[in-house]
DSSP file (Angstrom, degrees, kcal/mol; ACC not computed):
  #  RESIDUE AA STRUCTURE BP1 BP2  ACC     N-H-->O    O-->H-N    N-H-->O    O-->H-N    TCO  KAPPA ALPHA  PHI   PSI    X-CA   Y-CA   Z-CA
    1    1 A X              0   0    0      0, 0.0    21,-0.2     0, 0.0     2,-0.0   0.000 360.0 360.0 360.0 115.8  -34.4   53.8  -11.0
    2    2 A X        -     0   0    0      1,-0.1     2,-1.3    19,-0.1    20,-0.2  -0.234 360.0-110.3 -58.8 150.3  -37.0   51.6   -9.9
    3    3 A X        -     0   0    0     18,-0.1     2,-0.2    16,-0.1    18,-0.1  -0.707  29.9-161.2-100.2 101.7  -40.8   52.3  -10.9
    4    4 A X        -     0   0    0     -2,-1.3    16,-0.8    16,-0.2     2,-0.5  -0.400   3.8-167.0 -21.5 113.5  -42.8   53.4   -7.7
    5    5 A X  E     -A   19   0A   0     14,-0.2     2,-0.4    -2,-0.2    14,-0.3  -0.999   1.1-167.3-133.7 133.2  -46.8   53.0   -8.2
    6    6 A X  E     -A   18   0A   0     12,-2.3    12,-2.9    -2,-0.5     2,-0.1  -0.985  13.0-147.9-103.0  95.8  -48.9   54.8   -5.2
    7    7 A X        -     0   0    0     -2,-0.4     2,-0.3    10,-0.2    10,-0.2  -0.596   5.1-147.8 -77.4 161.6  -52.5   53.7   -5.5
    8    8 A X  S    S+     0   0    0      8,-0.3     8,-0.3    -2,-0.1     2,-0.2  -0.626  70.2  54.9-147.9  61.0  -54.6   56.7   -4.3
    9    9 A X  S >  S-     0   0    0     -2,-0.3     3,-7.0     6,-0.1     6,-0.1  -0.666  94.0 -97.7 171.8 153.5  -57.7   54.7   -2.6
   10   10 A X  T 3  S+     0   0    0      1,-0.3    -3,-0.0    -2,-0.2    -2,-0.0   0.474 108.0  48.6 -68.0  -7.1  -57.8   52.3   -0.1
   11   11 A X  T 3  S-     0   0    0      0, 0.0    -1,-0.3     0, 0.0     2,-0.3   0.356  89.0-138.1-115.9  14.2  -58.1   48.8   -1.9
   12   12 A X    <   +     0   0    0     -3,-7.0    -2,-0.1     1,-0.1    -4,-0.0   0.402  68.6  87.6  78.3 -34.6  -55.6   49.5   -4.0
   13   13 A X  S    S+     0   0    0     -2,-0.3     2,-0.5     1,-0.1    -1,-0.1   0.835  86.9  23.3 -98.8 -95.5  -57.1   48.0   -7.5
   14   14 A X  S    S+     0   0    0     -3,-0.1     2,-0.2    -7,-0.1    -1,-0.1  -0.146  99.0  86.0 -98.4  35.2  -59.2   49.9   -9.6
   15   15 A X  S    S-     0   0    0     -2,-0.5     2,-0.4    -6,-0.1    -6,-0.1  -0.531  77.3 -51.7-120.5 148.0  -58.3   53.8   -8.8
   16   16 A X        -     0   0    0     -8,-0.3    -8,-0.3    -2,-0.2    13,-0.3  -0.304  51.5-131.4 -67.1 125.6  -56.1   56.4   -9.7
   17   17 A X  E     - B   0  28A   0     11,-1.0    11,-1.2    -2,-0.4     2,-0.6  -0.371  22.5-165.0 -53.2 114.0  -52.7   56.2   -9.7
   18   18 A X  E     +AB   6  27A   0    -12,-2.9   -12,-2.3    -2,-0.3     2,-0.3  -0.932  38.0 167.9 -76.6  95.0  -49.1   58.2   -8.4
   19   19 A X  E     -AB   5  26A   0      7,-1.5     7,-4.3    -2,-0.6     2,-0.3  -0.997  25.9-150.5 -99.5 127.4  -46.3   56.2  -10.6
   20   20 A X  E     + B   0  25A   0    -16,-0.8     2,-0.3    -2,-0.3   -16,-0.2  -0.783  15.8 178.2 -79.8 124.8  -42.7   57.4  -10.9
   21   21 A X  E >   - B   0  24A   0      3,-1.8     3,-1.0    -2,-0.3     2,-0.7  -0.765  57.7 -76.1-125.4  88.9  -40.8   56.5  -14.3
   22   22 A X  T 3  S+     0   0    0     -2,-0.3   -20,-0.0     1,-0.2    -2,-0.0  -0.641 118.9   0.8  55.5-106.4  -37.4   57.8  -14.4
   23   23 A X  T 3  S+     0   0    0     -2,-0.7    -1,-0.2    -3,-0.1    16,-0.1   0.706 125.9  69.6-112.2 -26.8  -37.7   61.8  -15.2
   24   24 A X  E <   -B   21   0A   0     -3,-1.0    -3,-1.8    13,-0.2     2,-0.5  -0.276  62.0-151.5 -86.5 171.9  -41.6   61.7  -15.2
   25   25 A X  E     -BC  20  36A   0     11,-2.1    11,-1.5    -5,-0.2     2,-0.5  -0.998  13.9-155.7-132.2 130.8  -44.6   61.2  -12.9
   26   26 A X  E     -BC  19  35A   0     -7,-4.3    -7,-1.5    -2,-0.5     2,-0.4  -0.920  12.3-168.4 -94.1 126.8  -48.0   59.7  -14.4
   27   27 A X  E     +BC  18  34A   0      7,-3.0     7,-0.9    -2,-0.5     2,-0.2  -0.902  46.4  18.6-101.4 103.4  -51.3   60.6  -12.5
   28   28 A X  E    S-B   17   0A   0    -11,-1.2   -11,-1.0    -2,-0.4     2,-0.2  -0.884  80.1 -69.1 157.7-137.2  -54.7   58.9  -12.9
   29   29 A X  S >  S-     0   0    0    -13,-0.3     3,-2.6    -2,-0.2     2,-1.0  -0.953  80.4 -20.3-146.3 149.6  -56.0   55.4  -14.6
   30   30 A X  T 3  S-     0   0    0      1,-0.2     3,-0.1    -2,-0.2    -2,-0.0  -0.453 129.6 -16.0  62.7-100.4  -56.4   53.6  -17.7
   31   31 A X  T 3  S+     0   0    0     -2,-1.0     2,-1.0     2,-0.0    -1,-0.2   0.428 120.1  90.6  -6.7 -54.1  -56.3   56.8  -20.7
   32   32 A X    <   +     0   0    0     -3,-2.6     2,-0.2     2,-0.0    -2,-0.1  -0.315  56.9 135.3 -67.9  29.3  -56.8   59.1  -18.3
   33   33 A X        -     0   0    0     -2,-1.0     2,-0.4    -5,-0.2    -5,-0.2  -0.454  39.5-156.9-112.7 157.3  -53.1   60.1  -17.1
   34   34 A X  E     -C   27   0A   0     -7,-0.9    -7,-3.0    -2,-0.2     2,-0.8  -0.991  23.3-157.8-126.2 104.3  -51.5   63.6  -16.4
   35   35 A X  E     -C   26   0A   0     -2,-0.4     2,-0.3    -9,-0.3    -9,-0.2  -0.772  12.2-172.0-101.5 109.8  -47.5   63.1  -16.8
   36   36 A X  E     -C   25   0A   0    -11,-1.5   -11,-2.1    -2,-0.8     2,-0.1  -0.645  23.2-112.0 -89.0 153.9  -45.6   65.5  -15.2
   37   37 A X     >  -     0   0    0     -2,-0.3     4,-1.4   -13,-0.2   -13,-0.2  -0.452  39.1-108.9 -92.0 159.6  -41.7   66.3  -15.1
   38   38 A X  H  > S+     0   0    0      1,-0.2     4,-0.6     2,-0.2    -1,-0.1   0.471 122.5  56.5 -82.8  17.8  -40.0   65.7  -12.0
   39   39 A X  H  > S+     0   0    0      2,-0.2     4,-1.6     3,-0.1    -1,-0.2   0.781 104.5  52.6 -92.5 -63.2  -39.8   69.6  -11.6
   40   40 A X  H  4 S+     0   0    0      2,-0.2     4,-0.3     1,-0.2    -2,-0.2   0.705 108.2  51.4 -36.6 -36.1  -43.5   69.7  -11.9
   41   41 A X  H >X S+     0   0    0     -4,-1.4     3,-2.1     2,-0.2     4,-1.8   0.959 107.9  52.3 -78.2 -67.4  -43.6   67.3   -9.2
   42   42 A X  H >X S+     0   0    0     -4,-0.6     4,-4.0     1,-0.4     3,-0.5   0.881 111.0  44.7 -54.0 -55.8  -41.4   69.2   -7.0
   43   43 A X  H 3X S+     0   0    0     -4,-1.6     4,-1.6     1,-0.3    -1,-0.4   0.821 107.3  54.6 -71.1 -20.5  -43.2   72.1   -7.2
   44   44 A X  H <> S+     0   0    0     -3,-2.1     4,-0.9    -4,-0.3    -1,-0.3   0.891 113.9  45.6 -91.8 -16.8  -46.8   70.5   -6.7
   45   45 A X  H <X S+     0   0    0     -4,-1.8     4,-1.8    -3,-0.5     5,-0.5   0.751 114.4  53.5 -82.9 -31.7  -45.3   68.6   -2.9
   46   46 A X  H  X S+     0   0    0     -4,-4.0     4,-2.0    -5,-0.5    -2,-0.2   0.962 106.9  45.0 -70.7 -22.5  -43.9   72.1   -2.3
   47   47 A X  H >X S+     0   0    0     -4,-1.6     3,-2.3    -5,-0.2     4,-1.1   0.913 121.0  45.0 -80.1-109.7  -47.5   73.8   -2.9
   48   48 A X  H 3< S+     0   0    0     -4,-0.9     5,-0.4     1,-0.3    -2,-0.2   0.475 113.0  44.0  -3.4 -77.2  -48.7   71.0   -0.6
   49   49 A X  H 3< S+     0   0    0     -4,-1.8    -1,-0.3     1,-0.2    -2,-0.2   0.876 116.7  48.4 -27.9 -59.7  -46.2   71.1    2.1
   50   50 A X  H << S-     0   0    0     -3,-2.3    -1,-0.2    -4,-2.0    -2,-0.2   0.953 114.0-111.7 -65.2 -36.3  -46.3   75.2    2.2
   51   51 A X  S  < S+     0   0    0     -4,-1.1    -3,-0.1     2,-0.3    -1,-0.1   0.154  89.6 111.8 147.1 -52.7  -50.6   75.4    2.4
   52   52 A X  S    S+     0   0    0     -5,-0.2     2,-0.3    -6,-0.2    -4,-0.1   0.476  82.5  38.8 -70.9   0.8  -51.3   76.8   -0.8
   53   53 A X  S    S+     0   0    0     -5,-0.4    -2,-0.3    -6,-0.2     2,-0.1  -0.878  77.3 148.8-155.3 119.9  -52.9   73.4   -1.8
   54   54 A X        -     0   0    0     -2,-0.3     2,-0.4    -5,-0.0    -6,-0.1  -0.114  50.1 -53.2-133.7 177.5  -54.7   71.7    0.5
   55   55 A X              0   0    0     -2,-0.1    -2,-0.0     1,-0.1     0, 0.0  -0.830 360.0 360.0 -48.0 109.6  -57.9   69.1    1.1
   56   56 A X              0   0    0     -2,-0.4    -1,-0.1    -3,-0.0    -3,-0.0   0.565 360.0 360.0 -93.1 360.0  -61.2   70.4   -0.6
């Protein structure tokens, strides 16, 4: 599986990150990462998708 990186602000460079690695997902920058399973994942685009998580 190829590794997928999502930057999550609009230049791209120094901001937190979406990257896919095989069964995991990393989220943040630098130290700062949240790895999730690709189950975890599923569930947090279905939460998204349905409503229940939203834009604060």
């Amino acid at each position: 599986m190829l590794e997928t990186k999502i930057h999550l602000c609009k230049s791209g460079g120094c901001c937190p990150a979406v990257s896919f690695h095989g069964n995991e997902v990393h989220i943040g920058e630098d130290e700062n990462v949240a790895t999730l399973t690709r189950e975890e994942w599923n569930i947090l685009v279905e939460k998204v998708r349905s409503g229940e998580l939203g834009e604060l």
